[in-house]
N, C-alpha and C positions, 0 to 999 in steps of 0.2 A: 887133520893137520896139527890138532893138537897132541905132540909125540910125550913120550914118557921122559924126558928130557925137560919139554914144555910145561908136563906138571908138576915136576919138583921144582924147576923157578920159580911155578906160580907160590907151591907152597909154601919157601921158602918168604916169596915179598908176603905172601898175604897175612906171614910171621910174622915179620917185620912192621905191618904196620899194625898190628894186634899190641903189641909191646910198646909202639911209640906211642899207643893215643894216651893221651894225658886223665886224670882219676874223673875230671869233671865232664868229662867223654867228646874232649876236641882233641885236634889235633895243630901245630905249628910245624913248618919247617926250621931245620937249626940255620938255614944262610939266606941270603938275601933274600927275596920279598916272600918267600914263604915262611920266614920267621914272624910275620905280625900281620898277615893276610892269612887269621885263624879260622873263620867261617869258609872261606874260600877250601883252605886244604881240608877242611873237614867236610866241606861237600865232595870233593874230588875222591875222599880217602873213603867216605860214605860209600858210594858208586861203586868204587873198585870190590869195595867187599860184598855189595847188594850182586855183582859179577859172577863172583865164585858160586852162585845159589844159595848163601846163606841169606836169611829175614831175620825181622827182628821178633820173631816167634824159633825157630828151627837153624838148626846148622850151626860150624863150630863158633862163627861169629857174630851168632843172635843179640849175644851182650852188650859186645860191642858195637853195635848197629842200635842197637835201643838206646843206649849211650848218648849216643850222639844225635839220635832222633829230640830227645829231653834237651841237651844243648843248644842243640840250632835252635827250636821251638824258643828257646830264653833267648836267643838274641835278638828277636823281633822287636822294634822298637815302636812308638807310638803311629807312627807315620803308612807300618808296614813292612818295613824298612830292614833286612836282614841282613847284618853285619854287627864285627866286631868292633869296638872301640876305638881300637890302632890301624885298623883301615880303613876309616870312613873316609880318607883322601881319594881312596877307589871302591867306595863300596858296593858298584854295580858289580864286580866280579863276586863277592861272596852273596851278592843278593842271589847273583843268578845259577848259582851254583847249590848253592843251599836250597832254592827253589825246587831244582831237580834231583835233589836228594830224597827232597821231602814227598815230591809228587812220585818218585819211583819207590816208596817204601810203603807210600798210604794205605794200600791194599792188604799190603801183608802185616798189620799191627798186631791182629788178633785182640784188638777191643775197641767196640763200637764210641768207645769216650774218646779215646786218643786218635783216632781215626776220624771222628766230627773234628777235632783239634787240630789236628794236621790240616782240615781240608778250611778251616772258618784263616788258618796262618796262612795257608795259600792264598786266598780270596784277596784278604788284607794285600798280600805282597803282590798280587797279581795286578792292584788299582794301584801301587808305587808305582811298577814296571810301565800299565798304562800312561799315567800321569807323565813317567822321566821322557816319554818318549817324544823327540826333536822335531820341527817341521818334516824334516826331509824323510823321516821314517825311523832311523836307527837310536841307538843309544851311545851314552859315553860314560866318561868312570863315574860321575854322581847324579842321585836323582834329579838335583834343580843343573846341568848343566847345561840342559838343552840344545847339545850338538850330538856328533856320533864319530865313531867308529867301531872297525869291524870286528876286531878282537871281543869288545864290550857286548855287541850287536848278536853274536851268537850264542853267549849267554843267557838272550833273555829270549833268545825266539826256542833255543832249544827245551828250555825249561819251562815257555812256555806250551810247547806241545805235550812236553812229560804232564804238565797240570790237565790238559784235556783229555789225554789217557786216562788219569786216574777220575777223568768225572766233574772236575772246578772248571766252569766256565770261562772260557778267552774270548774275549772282543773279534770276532771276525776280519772285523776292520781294524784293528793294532796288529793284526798278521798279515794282512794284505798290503797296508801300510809298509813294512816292515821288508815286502816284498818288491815291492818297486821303492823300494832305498837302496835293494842291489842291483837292480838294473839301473841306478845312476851312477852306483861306484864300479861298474861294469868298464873295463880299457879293450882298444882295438884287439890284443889279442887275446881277449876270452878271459884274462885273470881280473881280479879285482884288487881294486884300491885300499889303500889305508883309511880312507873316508871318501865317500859322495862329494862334499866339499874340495877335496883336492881334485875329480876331476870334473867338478863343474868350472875350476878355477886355472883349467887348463895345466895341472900341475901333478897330476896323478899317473903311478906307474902302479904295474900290477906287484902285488905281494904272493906269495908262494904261500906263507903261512895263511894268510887271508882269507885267500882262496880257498884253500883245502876248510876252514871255518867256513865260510859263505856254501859251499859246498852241503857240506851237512845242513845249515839252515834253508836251503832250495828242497831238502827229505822232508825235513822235517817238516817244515810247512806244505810237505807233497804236492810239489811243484816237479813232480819225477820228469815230465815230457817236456816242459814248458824251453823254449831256446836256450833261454839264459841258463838252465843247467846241462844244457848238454854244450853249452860252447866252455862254460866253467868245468865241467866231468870231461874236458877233451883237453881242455887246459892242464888239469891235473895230472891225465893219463899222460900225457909226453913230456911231464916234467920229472915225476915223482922219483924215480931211479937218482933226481939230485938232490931229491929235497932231507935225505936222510944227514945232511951237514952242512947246507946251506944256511947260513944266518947263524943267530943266537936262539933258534926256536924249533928246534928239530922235533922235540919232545911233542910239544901242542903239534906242532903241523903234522904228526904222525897221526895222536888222538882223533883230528878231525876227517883228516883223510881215510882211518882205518874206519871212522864208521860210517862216513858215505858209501867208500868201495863198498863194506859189508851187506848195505841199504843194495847196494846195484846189484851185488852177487855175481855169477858167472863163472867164468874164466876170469875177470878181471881180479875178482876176489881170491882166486883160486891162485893167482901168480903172484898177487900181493901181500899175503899174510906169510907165506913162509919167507918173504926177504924180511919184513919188519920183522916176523919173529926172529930170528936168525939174529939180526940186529939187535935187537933187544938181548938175549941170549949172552950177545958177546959181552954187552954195556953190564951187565948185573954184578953187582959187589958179593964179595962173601958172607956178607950181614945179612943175604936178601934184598938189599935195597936198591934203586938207581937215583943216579945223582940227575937231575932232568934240569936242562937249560939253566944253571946254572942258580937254580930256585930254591933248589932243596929235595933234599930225598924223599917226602913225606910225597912234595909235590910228581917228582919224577918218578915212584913206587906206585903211587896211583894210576898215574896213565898209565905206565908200562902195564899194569897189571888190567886195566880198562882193556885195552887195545889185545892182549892174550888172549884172554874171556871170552873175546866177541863171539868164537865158534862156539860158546856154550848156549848161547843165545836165552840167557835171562833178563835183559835188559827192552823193557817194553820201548822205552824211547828212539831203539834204534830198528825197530822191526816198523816196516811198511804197513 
């Protein structure tokens, strides 16, 4: 499915974001919030290139990969805490981003020092992530916030499962936790809420973006059989044909949908990667780059380029 068409896009973003990471090995988007949500894009920008098969040993963007691996590692703050300076207002999104950057590269260091390194930054960030998490199970944008939602919520549950692939212990119960917080934010017809809180408050309707994020964290916590992912995986499947321009989040809603479907496989994968690709295809600028939800190229270059990849299947987080 991946045509000759498909891999000069890719080569052309994976160009692109080669040129844009910055000498200290992060990256920023130039417009809204991916301009100062810098650990956030440099995890996302991570992933996309850990995608193509290059590590941070081999391949054309070993460098760059390494780069960034010494970066993120420097933002860890005392606490455990991974984020930049100008987004600590939401720094749950680069904690958890950065997390799955970190946990998808740790294997492939090629040295046993950086690779204890990596795993001792994980541990740290992994007792944050325990610690932020809410009564009701989920997360929200800052460590001491103490509530959730689901946008935030999949960040941590995914990059928590990437940590347990790579070998750093997760709390059983902070994912089980984490697990019946979506069966609270669960609505009549199979999609999910913006928070548990709104529909415990009789005030929650399903979200489209949400969902397809909830989605992915029902894999990744390999919840494959359990109701609540097949009423959400049914949710998805007879919406998804809208979801490519509904809202202001087309970009993430696609990221998460493409790797749940990719997790389920089938036909259903089989019908849905050549319409996103196709999509995706049309969306590409001539620099290489996509402009994605209105975030920023860096941001929008990364999914796009996450969600392509998938058929190449080097990405352990999202294999069953």
């Amino acid at each position: 499915m991946v045509t000759a068409k498909t891999e000069l896009a890719i080569r052309k973003g994976l160009a692109f974001l080669a040129k844009s990471q910055h000498k200290r090995g992060s990256w920023s988007g130039g417009t809204g919030y991916g301009a100062t949500y810098e650990a956030a894009m440099t995890g996302l920008a991570g992933v996309a290139l850990l995608s193509s098969g290059s590590t941070p040993t081999r391949g054309p963007y070993a460098e760059n990969i390494k780069r960034a691996i010494y970066w993120t590692l420097s933002q860890q703050g005392r606490s455990g805490l991974i984020c930049s300076r100008a987004e600590e207002s939401r720094s749950m999104y680069g904690h958890g981003f950065s997390m799955l950057f970190l946990a998808e590269s740790v294997g492939m260091v090629g040295s046993k020092k950086l690779e204890s390194r990596i795993k001792v930054a994980l541990q740290r960030a992994i007792k944050l992530t325990e610690g932020a998490q809410s009564p009701l199970g989920g997360w929200i944008y800052t460590p001491s916030g103490q509530s959730d939602e689901g946008s935030v919520t999949v960040t941590q549950v995914q990059a928590l499962r990437a940590c347990q692939n790579a070998g750093v212990q997760v709390s059983k119960a902070m994912i089980e936790k984490s697990f019946q917080y979506l069966k609270k934010a669960k609505c009549a017809d199979g999609g999910i809420a913006y928070s548990a809180r709104m529909v415990r408050g009789g005030r929650g309707s399903s979200r489209p973006a949400i969902t397809a994020a909830a989605l992915t964290c029902l894999f990744s916590a390999g919840k494959y059989n359990d109701p609540l992912t097949k009423s959400t995986l049914n949710y998805c499947l007879t919406r998804y044909k809208t979801m490519f321009t509904r809202g202001g989040h087309a970009y993430y809603t696609q990221l998460y949908l493409a790797e749940a479907l990719y997790q389920h496989g089938g036909k259903t994968w089989q019908d849905y990667y050549p319409r996103v690709r196709d999509w995706l295809l049309k969306a590409q600028q001539g620099s290489g780059a996509w402009q994605g939800d209105s975030v920023g190229l860096v941001y929008g270059t990364s999914i796009a380029l996450t969600i392509l990849q998938l058929p190449y299947g080097y990405l352990p987080v999202v294999q069953k």
